[in-house]
C-alpha positions, 0 to 999 in steps of 0.5 A: 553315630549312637550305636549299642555295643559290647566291648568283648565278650560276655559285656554289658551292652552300652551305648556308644558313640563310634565312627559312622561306617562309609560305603566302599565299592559294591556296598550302600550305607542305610540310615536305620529308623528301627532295629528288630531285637532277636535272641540271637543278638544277645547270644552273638554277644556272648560268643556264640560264633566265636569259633566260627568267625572274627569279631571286630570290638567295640561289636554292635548289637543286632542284625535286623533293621530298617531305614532309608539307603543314605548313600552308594558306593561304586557298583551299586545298581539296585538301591539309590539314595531315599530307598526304604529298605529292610533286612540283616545288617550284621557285620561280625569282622567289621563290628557293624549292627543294627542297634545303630543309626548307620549300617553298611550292606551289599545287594548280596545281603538279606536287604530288600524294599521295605512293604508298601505303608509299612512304618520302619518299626514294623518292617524292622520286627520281620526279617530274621524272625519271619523269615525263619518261619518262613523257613521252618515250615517249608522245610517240615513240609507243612501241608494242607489237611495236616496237624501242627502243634506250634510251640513258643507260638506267642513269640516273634518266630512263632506268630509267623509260624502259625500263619504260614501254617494255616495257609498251607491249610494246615490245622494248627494247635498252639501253645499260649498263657492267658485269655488275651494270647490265647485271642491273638491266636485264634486271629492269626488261625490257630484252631486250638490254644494249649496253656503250657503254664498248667502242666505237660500239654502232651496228654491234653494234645491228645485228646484234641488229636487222638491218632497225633500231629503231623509236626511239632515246630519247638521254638523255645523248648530243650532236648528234654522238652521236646522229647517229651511231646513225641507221644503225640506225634504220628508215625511213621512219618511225623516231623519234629523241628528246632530252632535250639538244636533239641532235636536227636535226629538219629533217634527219631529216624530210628522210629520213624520220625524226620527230626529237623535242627533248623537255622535261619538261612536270609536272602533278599529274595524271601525278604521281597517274598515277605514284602508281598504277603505284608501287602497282601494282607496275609502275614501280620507280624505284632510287636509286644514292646517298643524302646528307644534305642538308649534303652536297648540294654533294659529291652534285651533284659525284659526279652532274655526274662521269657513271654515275649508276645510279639516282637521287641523293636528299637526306634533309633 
């Protein structure tokens, strides 16, 4: 099968040619249309769990995907052949991904029935970034009546933020460059648009929300970066929250603030969760660029280069 892969840490992402994996017991094989490109993917690739677990090379790339369940093992009730399925594929010790045209899951993993009418490009942008969003603002305790500034809102994690936000009836203020970007929020129900290319937006928040914001969710931002923007952020009580770890959870107790250092925790469930808003109408999610699957190594380039607005999706 043609899969993207690495041959050890900190290697140039290629295309190969590798065994197609055969489901054992308790497992189902997934023929993947679509693969969902994270950053997550790229810094798997250079170690980042390294110490954590085993990898097996040559490692494949990526964890989301979607595509339609080829075959099953013994023991496997939920899924059958033909069933459109979506979800996380990552298989650190085997070297298994998503950037791939086969890929092996349980039905303890993160993967569950595609939305109604979704196209696999689509399904394949959700999982990790969606339901990390889903995640975040559950645990900052979003809620109606409460302000919220979304930093990083253009990108896959943070388009999904805004929207959860908004409908827990949140006032939602979200950092965006230029006329088009600064639309889509609006769509998506952002009640003020922030340009964070013209200087710090700490002073101009301010002026929007003279008393502070409830939460700040930091999707792209560095320690430095973050503490930055606790001027604007009320207290006591106000919630700080991460996805780069930039959070000082110790200093911000100590003024009054809840800091969260969030990672994303997947499950089938939250995956069927999600499928239900997509079909409700109430959770849009944008892919910003589309590659062939050849073209993953350019794709990773283009996504690691910042701005992304929307999700990078591969059609396999």
């Amino acid at each position: 099968m043609r899969a993207v892969a690495v041959a050890d840490f900190g290697a140039e992402p290629e295309v190969m040619d590798l065994p197609e994996p055969v489901p054992g017991p308790g497992e189902f094989l997934v023929h993947l249309r679509a693969a969902g490109v994270n950053p997550f993917d790229w810094k798997v690739a250079e170690g980042l769990l390294r110490r954590a677990v085993h990898h097996a090379f040559p490692l494949i790339l990526g964890s989301d995907g979607a595509g339609t369940v080829h075959s099953v093992g013994g023991g496997v009730s939920a899924f059958r052949p033909g069933d459109r399925v979506y979800g996380q594929f990552l298989r650190l010790p085997q070297g298994l991904g998503s950037y791939s045209e086969y890929a092996l899951a349980t039905e303890e993993d993160a993967v569950a029935r595609m939305p109604d009418g979704m196209l696999f490009t689509q399904a394949a942008a959700v999982p990790t970034a969606t339901m990390t969003a889903y995640g975040l603002v559950e645990a900052a305790g979003v809620d109606a009546g409460q302000k919220v500034l979304v930093v990083g809102a253009t990108g896959g994690v943070g388009q999904s933020v805004v929207q959860f936000a908004r409908d827990r009836g949140a006032a939602v203020a979200a950092t965006a460059a230029g006329a088009e970007a600064e639309e889509w929020m609006r769509h998506l129900g952002a009640s003020a648009v922030l340009d964070h290319t013209r200087g710090p937006i700490v002073e101009r928040l301010l002026e929007l929300c003279p008393d502070g914001v409830h939460t700040v969710i930091d999707l792209v931002q560095d320690a430095e970066g973050v503490a930055s923007l606790l001027p604007a952020v009320h207290r006591p009580g106000g919630t700080v929250a991460s996805t780069q770890g930039a959070v000082d959870t110790g200093g911000l107790a100590e003024r009054g603030l809840t800091g969260i250092n969030y990672s994303n925790r997947g499950s089938a469930r939250l995956l069927a969760v999600l499928a239900d808003l997509i079909d409700a109408g109430r959770l849009q999610v944008r892919i910003d660029h589309e590659a062939d699957l050849a073209d993953a190594p350019s794709a990773l380039t283009r996504l690691r280069s910042g701005g992304a607005r929307g999700k990078t999706v591969l059609r396999i």
